[in-house]
N, C-alpha and C positions, 0 to 999 in steps of 0.2 A: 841394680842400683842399691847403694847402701842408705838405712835409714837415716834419714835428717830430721830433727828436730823442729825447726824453724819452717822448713817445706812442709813438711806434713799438719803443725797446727800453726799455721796462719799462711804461707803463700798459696796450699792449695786448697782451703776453705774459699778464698776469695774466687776460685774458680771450679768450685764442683758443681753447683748447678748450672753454670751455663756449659760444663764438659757433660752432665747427665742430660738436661736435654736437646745437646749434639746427638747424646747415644740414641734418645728419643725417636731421630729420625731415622726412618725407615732407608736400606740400602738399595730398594728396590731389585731384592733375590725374586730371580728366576723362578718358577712353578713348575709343577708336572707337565704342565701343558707344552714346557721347551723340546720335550721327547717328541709329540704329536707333528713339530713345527717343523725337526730337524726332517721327517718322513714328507710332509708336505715339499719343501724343498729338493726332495730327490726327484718330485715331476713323476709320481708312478699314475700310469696309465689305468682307468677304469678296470676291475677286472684283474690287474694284476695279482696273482698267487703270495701268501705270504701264510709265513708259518709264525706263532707265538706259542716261543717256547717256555714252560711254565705258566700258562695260560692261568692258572688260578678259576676261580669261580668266572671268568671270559669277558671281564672289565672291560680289557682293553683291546680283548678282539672285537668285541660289538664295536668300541669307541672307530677302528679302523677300518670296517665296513661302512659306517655311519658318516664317517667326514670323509672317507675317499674311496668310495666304491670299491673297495678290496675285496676279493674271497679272502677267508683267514681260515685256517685250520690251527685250532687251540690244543697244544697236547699239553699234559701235567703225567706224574707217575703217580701220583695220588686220584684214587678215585672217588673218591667225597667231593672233588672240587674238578671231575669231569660231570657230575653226577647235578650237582647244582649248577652248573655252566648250563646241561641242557635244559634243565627245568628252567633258567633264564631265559633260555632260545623260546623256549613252546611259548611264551608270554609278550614275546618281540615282533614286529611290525614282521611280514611276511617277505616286503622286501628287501632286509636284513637279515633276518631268521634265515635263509636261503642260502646266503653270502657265509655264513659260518657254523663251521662243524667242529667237532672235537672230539679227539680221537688219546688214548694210551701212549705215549710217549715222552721222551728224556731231551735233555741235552746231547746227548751221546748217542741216541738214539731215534732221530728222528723218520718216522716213517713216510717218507716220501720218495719216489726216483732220483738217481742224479740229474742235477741243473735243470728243474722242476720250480725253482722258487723265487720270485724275484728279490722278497726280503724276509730276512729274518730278525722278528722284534723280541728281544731276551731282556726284560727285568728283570732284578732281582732276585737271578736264578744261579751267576758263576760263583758266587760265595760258597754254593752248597755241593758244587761242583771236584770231585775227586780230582780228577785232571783235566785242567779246563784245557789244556793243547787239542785234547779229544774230543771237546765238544766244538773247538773253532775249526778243528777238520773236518766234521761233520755238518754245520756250518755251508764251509766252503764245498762242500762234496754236492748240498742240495740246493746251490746257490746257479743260478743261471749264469754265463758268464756277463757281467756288469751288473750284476744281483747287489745288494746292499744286505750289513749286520746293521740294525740299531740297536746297541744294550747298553744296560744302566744298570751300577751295582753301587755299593757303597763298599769301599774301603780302607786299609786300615793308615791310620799316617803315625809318623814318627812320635805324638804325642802321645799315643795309647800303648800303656807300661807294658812289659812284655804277661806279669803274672796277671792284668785285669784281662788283659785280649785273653791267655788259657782260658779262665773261668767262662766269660762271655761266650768266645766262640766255642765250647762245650757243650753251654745252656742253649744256645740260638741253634746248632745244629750247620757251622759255617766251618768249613776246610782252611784253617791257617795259611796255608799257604796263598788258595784261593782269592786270599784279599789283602794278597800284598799284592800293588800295582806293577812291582817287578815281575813278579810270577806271571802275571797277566802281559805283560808284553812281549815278552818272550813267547809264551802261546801262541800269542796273533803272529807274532814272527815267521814261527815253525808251519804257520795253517797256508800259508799262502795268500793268506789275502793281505791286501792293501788295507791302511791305516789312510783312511780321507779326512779324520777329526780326531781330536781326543779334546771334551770338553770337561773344565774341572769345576765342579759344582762348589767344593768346599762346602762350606756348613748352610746354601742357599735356602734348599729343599726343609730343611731345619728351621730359617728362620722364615723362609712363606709361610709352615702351617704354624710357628708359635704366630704370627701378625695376624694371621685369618681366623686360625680355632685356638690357639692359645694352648695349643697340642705341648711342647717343650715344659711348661711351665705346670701341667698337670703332670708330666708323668714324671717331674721332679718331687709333687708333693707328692703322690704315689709312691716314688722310691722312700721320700721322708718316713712313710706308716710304715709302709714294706720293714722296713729297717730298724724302726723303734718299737713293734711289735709283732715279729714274725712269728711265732707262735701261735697268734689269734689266726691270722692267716693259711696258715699248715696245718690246720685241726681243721679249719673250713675246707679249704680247698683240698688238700694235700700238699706233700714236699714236692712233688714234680711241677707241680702248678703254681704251685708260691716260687719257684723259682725260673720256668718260664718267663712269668710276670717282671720278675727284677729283672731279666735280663732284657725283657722289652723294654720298660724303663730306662733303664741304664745305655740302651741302644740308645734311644732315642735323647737323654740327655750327654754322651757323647757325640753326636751328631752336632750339638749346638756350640762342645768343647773344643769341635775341633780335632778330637781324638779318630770321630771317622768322618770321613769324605764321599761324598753324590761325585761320580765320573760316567760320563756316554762316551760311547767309543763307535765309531762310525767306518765302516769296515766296507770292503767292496772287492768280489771277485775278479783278477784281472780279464779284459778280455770284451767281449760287445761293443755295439756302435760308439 
C-alpha cells in the first residue's frame, strides 16, 4: 500500500485504539500441552513401549509415564543431559522412577529391536538432524506395525531472509536443510510411514509463552542490550556465549515474526489391528 497522507493522520488515528485493543485480545494459541493431547488420542494401552528421542534432561519422559502409564526409554547423544535425566529418576515417585530409563542414543540411532515400540515422541530434535530421511527410517524400523511418530520442530518459513537463517542456524547448531518443511516431507515420504496429521502451529507456541511468562518480549529486550553493547557481554561471557545468546533471542523473536514455525507431524507404521 502506498503512503497516504490523509489515511495515516486522520482516518487511522480515529481507529487505532480500538484496532490495538482488538490486537489486545488474546487468539487463544495452542500450548505445549497440544503435543501431550495428540498422544492421549492415539488410545495407547497402559504399559505401552515408547522411546523419546532427544530426551534432554527426561521432561517429558516422566511427563509420559505420569499421565499415561508408558514405559519410556529417553535416549540423548549428550551425556550431561542422560546424566541429570537420572539424577531426576533417583528423586521420582518409584512408581514412575520404574517406567523410565535412559539410555546413549540418536535419531539415527536408536537402540531398540525391530517393531519394539509402539511410539516414538521426537521434539525438537530434526532441526539438528544431518539426514533426517535417516532418522524416519529408523523410526519406522522400531516402530510396531500401527506404532505412531509424534514430533514437533520448528521450521523455517519463507519469511526468514536467506543470509539471517546462515547466521542463525550456524549459531543454534540446526542443518538448513533440516528445517525446510520440504526436506521433511520428502523424508517421511521415503521412510514408509504414513502421514495421519500435519499440524501447523505457526507463531502459537510463541504467543502462549509471551501471554503466560512474557517470554517473546524479554528476549527482545535481551536482543536490544545484546546489540547496543556487545562487548560488555564478550568480555563477561565470552564470543561463543554472547553469541549462542543472540541467536536464542533472535529464535525466539522470530518465532513471534513469523520467520519460524511450531509443526507436529503425526506419523504411523503401516500395518496392525
Amino acid at each position: 500500500m502506498a503512503w497516504d497522507r490523509e489515511f495515516l493522520y486522520d482516518t487511522y488515528p480515529r481507529i487505532e485504539e480500538a484496532f490495538s485493543a482488538r490486537l489486545d485480545e488474546s487468539l487463544a494459541p495452542r500450548d505445549p500441552s497440544v503435543l501431550l493431547q495428540v498422544v492421549r488420542e492415539l488410545g495407547l494401552r497402559p504399559d505401552s513401549r515408547v522411546v523419546d528421542v532427544g530426551c534432554g534432561e527426561g521432561t517429558y519422559a516422566f511427563r509420559l509415564a505420569t499421565h499415561f502409564g508408558l514405559r519410556v526409554l529417553g535416549i540423548d547423544p549428550v551425556q550431561r543431559h542422560l546424566d541429570l535425566a537420572r539424577e531426576v529418576r533417583r528423586d521420582v515417585v518409584p512408581e514412575i522412577a520404574s517406567r523410565v530409563s535412559f539410555e546413549r542414543g540418536s535419531a539415527t540411532r536408536v537402540p531398540t529391536a525391530d517393531a519394539s515400540i509402539d511410539l516414538v515422541w521426537c521434539r525438537d530434535v530434526m532441526v539438528h538432524v544431518a539426514h533426517p530421511e535417516d532418522a524416519y527410517a529408523e523410526f519406522a524400523r522400531v516402530l510396531r506395525p500401527g506404532g505412531h511418530v509424534v514430533g514437533y520442530q520448528v521450521v523455517a518459513t519463507d519469511l526468514l531472509p536467506r543470509e539471517e537463517a546462515d547466521w542463525l542456524f550456524a549459531v543454534m547448531g540446526v542443518v538448513p536443510d533440516s528445517a525446510d518443511p520440504a526436506v521433511l516431507d520428502r523424508a517421511i515420504a521415503v521412510s514408509g510411514l504414513e502421514v495421519v496429521d500435519t499440524i501447523d502451529l505457526a507463531s502459537e507456541w510463541g504467543e502462549w509463552s509471551e501471554e503466560q511468562e512474557g517470554r517473546a518480549s524479554r528476549a527482545l529486550l535481551h536482543l536490544a542490550r545484546l546489540l547496543r553493547e556487545p562487548e560488555r557481554y564478550r568480555a563477561e561471557f565470552g564470543d561463543e556465549a554472547y553469541d549462542v545468546m543472540l541467536g536464542d533471542c533472535r529464535w525466539h523473536v522470530h518465532r513471534m515474526e513469523g520467520k519460524l514455525a511450531g509443526r507436529i507431524d503425526v506419523l504411523r507404521r503401516p500395518g496392525g489391528g
